[in-house]
C-alpha positions in Angstrom: 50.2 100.6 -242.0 49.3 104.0 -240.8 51.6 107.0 -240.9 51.1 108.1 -237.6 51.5 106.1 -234.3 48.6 104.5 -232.0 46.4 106.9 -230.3 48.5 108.4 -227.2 50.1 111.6 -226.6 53.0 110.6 -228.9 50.0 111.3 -231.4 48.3 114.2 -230.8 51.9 115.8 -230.4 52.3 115.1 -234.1 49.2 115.9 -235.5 49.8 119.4 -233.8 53.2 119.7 -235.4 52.4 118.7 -238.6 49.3 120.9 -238.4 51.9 123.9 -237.7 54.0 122.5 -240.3 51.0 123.5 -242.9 49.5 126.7 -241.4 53.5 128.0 -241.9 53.9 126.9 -244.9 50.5 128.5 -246.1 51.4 131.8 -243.9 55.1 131.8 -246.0 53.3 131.8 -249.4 50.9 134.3 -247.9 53.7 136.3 -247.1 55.9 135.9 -250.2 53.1 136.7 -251.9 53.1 140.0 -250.5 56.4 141.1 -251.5 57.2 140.4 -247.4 60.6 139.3 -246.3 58.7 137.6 -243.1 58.2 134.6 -244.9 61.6 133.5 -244.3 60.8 133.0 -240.1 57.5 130.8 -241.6 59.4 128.8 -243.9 61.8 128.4 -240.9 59.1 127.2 -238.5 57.8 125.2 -240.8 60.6 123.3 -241.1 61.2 122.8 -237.2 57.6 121.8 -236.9 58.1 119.1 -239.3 61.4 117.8 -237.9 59.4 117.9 -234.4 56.8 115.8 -235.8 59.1 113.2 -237.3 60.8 113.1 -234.2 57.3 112.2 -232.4 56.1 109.6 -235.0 59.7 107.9 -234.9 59.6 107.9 -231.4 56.4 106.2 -231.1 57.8 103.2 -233.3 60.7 102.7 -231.5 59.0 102.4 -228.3 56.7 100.2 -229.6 59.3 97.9 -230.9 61.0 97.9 -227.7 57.8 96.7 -225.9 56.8 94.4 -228.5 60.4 92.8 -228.1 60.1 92.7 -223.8 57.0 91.2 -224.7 58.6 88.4 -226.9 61.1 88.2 -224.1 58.8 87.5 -221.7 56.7 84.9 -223.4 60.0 83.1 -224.2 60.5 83.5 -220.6 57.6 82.1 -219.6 57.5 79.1 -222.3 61.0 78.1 -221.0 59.6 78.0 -217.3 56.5 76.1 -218.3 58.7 73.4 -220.4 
């Protein structure tokens, strides 16, 4: 089972957060590194950019359960009706 959801906006919003989740991160070491105190706002917007692309990838599942269950629904439906 894949990490990230089906192909769809939902997934290329994640992939973008998560790749602005790294390029912080490595701009915060870069930073520290440097004896800078601006590593602090990286770290920060790393951690927002992560929780954004949780909240994308979570997204994408629940709305996939929820038409995978209408679905369900309306085969049960549809099986009562034929019966």
């Amino acid at each position: 089972m894949s990490f990230l959801p089906a192909s769809g906006p939902a997934r290329r919003l994640a992939l973008m957060a998560l790749a602005v989740c790294v390029l912080s991160v490595a701009a915060a070491v870069v930073a520290f590194v440097e004896g800078s105190f601006v590593g602090i706002v990286w770290v920060l917007m790393a951690g927002i950019s992560s929780n954004m692309a949780w909240f994308y990838v979570r997204r994408a599942q629940q709305q996939s359960q929820q038409q995978s269950q209408q679905q369900s629904r309306h085969d049960a439906q549809r099986a009562g009706a034929a019966g």
